[in-house]
C-alpha positions as CSV (number, residue, x, y, z in Angstrom):
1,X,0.0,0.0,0.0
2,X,1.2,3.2,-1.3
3,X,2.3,5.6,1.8
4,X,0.1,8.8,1.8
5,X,2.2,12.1,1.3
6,X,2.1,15.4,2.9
7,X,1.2,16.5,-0.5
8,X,-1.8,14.7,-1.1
9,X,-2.9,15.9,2.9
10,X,-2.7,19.8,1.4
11,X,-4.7,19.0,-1.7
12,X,-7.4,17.6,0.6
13,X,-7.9,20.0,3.0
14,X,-7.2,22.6,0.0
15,X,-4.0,23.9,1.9
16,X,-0.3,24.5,1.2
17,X,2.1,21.8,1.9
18,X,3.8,24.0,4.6
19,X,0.9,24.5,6.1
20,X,0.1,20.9,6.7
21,X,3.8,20.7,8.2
22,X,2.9,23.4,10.3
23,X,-0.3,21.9,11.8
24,X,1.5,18.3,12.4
25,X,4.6,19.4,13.9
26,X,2.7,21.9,16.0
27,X,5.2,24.9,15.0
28,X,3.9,28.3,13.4
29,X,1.0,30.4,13.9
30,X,-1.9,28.6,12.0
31,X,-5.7,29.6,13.0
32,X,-7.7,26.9,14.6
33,X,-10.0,25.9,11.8
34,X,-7.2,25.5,9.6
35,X,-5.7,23.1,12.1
36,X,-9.1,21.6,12.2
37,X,-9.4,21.2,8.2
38,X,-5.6,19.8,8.2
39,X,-6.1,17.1,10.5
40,X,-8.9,15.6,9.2
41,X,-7.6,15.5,6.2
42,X,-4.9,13.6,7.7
43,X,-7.2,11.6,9.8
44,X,-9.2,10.8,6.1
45,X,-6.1,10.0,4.1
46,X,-4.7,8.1,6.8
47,X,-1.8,9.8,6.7
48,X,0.7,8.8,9.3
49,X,4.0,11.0,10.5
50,X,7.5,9.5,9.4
51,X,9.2,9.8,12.9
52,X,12.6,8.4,11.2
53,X,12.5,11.4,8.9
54,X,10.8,13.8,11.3
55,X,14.1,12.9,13.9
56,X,16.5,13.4,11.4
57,X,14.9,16.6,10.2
58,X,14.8,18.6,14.0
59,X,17.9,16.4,15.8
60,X,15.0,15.3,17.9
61,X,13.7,12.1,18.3
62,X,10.7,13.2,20.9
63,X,11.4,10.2,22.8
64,X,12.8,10.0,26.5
65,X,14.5,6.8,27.9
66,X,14.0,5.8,31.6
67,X,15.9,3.3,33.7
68,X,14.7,1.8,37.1
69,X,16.2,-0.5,39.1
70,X,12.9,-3.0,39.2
71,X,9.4,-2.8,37.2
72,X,8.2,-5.4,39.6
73,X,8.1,-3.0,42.4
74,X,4.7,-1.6,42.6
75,X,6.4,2.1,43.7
76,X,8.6,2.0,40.3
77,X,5.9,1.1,38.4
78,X,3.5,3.6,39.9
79,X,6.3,5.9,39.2
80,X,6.7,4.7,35.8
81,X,3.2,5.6,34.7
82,X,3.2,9.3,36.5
83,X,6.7,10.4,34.3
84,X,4.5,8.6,31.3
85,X,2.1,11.2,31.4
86,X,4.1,14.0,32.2
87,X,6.2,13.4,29.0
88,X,2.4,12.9,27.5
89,X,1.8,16.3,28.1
90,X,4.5,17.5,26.3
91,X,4.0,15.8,23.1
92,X,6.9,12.9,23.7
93,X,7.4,9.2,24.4
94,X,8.9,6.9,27.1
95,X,11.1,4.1,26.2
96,X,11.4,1.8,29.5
97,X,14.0,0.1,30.9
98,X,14.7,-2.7,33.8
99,X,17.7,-2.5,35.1
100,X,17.0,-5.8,37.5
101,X,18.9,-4.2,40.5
102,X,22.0,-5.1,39.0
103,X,24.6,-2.3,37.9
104,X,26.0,-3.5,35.1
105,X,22.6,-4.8,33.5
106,X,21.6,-1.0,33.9
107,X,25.0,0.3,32.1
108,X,24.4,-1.6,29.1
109,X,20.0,-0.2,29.3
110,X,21.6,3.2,29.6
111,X,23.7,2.4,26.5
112,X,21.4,0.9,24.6
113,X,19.5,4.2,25.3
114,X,22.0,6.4,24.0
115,X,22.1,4.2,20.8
116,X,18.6,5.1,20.3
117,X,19.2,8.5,19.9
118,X,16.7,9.4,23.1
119,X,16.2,13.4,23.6
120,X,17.2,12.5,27.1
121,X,17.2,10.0,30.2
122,X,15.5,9.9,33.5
123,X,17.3,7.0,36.0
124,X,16.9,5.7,39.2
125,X,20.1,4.0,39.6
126,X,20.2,0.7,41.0
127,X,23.2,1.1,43.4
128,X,24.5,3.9,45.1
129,X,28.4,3.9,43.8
130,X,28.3,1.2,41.4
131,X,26.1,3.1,39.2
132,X,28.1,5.9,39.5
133,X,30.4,5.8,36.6
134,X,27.6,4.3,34.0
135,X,25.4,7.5,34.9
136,X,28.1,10.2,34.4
137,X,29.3,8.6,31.4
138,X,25.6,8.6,29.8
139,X,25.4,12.3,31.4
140,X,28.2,12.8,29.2
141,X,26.3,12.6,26.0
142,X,22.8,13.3,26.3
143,X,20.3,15.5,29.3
144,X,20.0,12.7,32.3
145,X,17.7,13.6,35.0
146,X,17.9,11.0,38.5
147,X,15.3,10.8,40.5
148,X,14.3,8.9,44.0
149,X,17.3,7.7,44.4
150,X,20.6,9.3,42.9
151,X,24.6,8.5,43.4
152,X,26.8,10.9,44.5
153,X,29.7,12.8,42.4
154,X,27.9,13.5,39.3
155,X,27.2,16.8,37.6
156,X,23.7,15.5,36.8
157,X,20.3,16.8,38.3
158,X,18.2,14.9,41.1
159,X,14.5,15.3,42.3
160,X,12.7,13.2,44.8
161,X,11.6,13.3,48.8
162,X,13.4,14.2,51.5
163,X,13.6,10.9,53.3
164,X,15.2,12.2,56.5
165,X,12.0,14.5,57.0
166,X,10.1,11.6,56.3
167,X,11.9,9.7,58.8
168,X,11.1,12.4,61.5
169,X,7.7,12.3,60.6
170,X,6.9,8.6,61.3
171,X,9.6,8.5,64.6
172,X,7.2,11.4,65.9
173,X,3.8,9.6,65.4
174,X,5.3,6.5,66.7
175,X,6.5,8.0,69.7
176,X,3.0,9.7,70.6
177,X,2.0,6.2,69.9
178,X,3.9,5.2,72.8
179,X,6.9,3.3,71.3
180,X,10.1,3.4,72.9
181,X,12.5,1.0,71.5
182,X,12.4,0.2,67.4
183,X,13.9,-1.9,64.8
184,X,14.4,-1.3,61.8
185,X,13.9,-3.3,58.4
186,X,15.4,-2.1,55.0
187,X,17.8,-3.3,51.7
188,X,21.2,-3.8,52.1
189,X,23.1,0.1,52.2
190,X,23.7,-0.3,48.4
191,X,21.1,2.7,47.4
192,X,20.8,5.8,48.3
193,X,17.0,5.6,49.6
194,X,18.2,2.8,52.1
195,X,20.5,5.0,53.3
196,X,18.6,8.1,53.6
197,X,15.7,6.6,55.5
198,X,17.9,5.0,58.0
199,X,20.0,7.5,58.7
200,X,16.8,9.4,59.4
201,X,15.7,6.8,61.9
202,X,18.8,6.6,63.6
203,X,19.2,10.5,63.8
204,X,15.4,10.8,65.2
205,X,15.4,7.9,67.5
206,X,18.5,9.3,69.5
207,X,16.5,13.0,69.3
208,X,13.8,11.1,70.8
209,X,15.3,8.8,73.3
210,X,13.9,5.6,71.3
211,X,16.1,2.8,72.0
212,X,17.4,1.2,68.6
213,X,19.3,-2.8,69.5
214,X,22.2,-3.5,67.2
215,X,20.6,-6.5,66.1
216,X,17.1,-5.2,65.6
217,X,18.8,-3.4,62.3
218,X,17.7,-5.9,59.8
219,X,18.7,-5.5,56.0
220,X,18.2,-7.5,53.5
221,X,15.8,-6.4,49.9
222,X,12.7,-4.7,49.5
223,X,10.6,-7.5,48.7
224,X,8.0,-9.2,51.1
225,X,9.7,-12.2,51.7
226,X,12.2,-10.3,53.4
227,X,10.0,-8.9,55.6
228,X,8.5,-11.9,56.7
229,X,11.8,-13.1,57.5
230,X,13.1,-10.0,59.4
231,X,10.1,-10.0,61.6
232,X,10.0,-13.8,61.9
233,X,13.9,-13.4,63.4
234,X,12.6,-10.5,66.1
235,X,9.7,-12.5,67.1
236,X,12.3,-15.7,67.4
237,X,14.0,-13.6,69.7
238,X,11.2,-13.3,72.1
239,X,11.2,-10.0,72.7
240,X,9.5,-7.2,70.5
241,X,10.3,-3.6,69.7
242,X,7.3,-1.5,70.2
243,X,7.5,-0.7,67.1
244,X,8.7,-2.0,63.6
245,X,9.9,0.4,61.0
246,X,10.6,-0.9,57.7
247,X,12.0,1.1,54.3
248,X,9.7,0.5,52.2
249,X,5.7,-0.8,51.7
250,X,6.9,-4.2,50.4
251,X,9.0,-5.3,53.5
252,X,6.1,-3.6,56.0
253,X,3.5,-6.2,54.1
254,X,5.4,-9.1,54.9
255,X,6.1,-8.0,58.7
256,X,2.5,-7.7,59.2
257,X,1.8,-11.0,57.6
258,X,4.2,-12.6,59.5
259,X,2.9,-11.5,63.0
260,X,-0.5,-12.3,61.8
261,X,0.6,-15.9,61.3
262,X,2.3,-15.5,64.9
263,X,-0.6,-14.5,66.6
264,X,1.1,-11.1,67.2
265,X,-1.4,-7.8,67.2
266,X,-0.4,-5.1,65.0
267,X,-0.9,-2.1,66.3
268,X,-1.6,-3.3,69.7
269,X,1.9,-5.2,70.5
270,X,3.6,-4.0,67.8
271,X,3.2,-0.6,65.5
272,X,4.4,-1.2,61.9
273,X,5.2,1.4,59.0
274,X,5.9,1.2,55.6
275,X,7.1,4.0,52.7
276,X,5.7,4.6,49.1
277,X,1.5,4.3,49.9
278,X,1.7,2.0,46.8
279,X,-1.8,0.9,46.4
280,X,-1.6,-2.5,48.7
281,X,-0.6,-0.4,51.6
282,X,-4.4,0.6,52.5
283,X,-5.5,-3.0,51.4
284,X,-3.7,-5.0,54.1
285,X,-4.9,-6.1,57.1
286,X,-4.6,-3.7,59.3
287,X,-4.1,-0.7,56.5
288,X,-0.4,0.3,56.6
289,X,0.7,3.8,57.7
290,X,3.1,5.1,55.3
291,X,5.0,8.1,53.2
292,X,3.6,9.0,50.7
293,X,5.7,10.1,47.6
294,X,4.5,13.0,45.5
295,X,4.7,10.8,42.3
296,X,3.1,13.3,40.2
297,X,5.2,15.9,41.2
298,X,8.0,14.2,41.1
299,X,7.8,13.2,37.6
300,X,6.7,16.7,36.4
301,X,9.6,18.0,38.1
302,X,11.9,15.5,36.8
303,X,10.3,16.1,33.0
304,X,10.9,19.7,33.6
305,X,14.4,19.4,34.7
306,X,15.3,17.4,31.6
307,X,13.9,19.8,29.1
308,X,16.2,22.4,31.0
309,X,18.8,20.1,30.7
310,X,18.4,19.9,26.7
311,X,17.8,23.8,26.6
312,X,21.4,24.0,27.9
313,X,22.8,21.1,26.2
314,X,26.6,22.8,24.0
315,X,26.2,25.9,26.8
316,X,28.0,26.3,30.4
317,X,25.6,24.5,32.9
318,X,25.0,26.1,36.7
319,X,25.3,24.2,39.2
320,X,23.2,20.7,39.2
321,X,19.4,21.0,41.1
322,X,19.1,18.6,43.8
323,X,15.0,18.9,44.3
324,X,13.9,17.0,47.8
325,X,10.2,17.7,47.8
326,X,8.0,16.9,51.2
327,X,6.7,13.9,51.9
328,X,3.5,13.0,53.4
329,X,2.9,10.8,56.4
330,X,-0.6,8.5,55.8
331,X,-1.9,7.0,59.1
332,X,-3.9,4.0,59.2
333,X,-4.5,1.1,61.5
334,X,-0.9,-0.6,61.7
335,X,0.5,2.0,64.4
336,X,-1.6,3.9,67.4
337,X,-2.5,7.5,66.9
338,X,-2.0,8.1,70.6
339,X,-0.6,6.3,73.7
């Protein structure tokens, strides 16, 4: 079948050719009925844009890659979907990769990426200095935005939450709640939002007096099986934090699944958070108090830093943004409003 020409798009709707390249790029003054007339003559035809051509015309491809550490985590893929439509809204498309938590699998996304002529990148990187010299290296060639979690000694822009303010909000609810000693359960220290959050639960149980045991620091991955196990270990132990803080949703659903199966009461012997509010938090039994990430915002911001980014790109750069928004603590049933 014979591919239907710009050409053929003016006859129809009785237009010049420029103007129909006007209209479909979205460039140039062109009165709305004349946008009307041109696009349904397109829509008639059939005619469809040559994005090969189109690239190689503007040095623009309109495409933006992304890189996250796992799509099987309901925050990344939550996250996933908000830069989606952000990028949406300014006329361009995602191209998504999986890095599967493993540094070098993530090099060779970003890579592959670059190969594809993407406009830009946004990354969460998968490890905290690992990832370091695959992200300055792509930062090298193209606008790379990081966001949640970032490594350190890059000259590349960052937006996320501040997870230390986070941290202080859920160490002051639990402490109205009564709790007084606390463990903690989280990934290994390999990633920057491991790190953050407990750092900010060490910082605010010593502000608070909140007695933190050696071995009630449990890290292993953010995945419910782990959480499970963490809690099965402190209940194995025989005696209980009052409370259970844990880095993320994923590892709070499997602590409160494993004290249900122990006969332990959440919040009544135990008060358990999570982090994200992905959407299982509130279906769990109890509901999970948790931070809540901005998603939205997040990936506006993160769209908006990378079209900076590209605006600059061949010009001297100020210094990198490092954008920690404010969290949000959601209470539920899994911790007590007030001793």
């Amino acid at each position: 079948m014979q591919r239907v020409t710009i050409a053929q798009v003016a006859e129809r709707a009785g237009v010049s050719t420029a103007t129909v390249s006007r209209v479909l790029s979205g460039r140039g003054p062109v009165s709305a009925g004349v946008q009307r007339k041109v696009r349904k003559a397109a829509d008639d035809l059939g005619y469809q844009v040559n994005s090969i051509a189109r690239a190689l015309r503007n040095s623009r491809t309109d495409t933006v890659g992304m890189v996250v550490p796992s799509i099987s985590n309901p925050f990344f893929t939550s996250l996933v979907e908000s830069v989606e439509h952000a990028l949406g809204r300014e006329g361009k498309e995602l191209l998504l990769c999986d890095a599967r938590s493993d540094p070098e699998v993530e090099a060779r996304r970003l890579a592959t990426l670059v190969a594809r002529n993407v406009d830009g990148i946004i990354v969460s990187p998968s490890h905290g200095t690992l990832s370091g010299a695959a992200v300055q290296r792509t930062a090298g060639r193209l606008p790379l935005v990081q966001l949640d979690r970032f490594v350190g000694g890059t000259s590349t822009d960052w937006v996320g939450v501040d997870d230390v303010a986070a941290m202080r909000q859920v160490m002051d609810h639990l402490h109205a709640g009564g709790a007084r000693s606390a463990a903690f359960a989280g990934s290994l220290l390999t990633n920057s939002s491991t790190e953050q959050r407990f750092a900010g639960f060490r910082r605010r149980c010593e502000d608070l007096g909140i007695a933190v045991d050696p071995d009630r620091i449990l890290l292993g991955d953010y995945s419910v099986k782990w959480g499970e196990t963490a809690a099965g270990r402190l209940i194995a132990a025989g005696d209980l934090p009052d409370a259970i803080v844990c880095a993320d949703d994923l590892i709070a659903l499997g602590v409160t699944r494993a004290c249900r199966a122990h006969g332990v009461d959440v919040p009544g012997r135990v008060q358990v958070t999570g982090y994200d509010n992905i959407e299982f938090s509130r279906l769990s039994e109890p509901a999970l108090t948790t931070v809540d990430q901005p998603r939205e915002r997040i990936a506006a911001e993160a769209v908006r830093l990378l079209a900076a980014a590209a605006g600059e790109a061949g010009g001297d750069r100020g210094p990198s943004a490092h954008i920690a928004l404010v969290p949000t603590l959601v209470v539920r049933e899994s911790t007590r409003a007030r001793a």
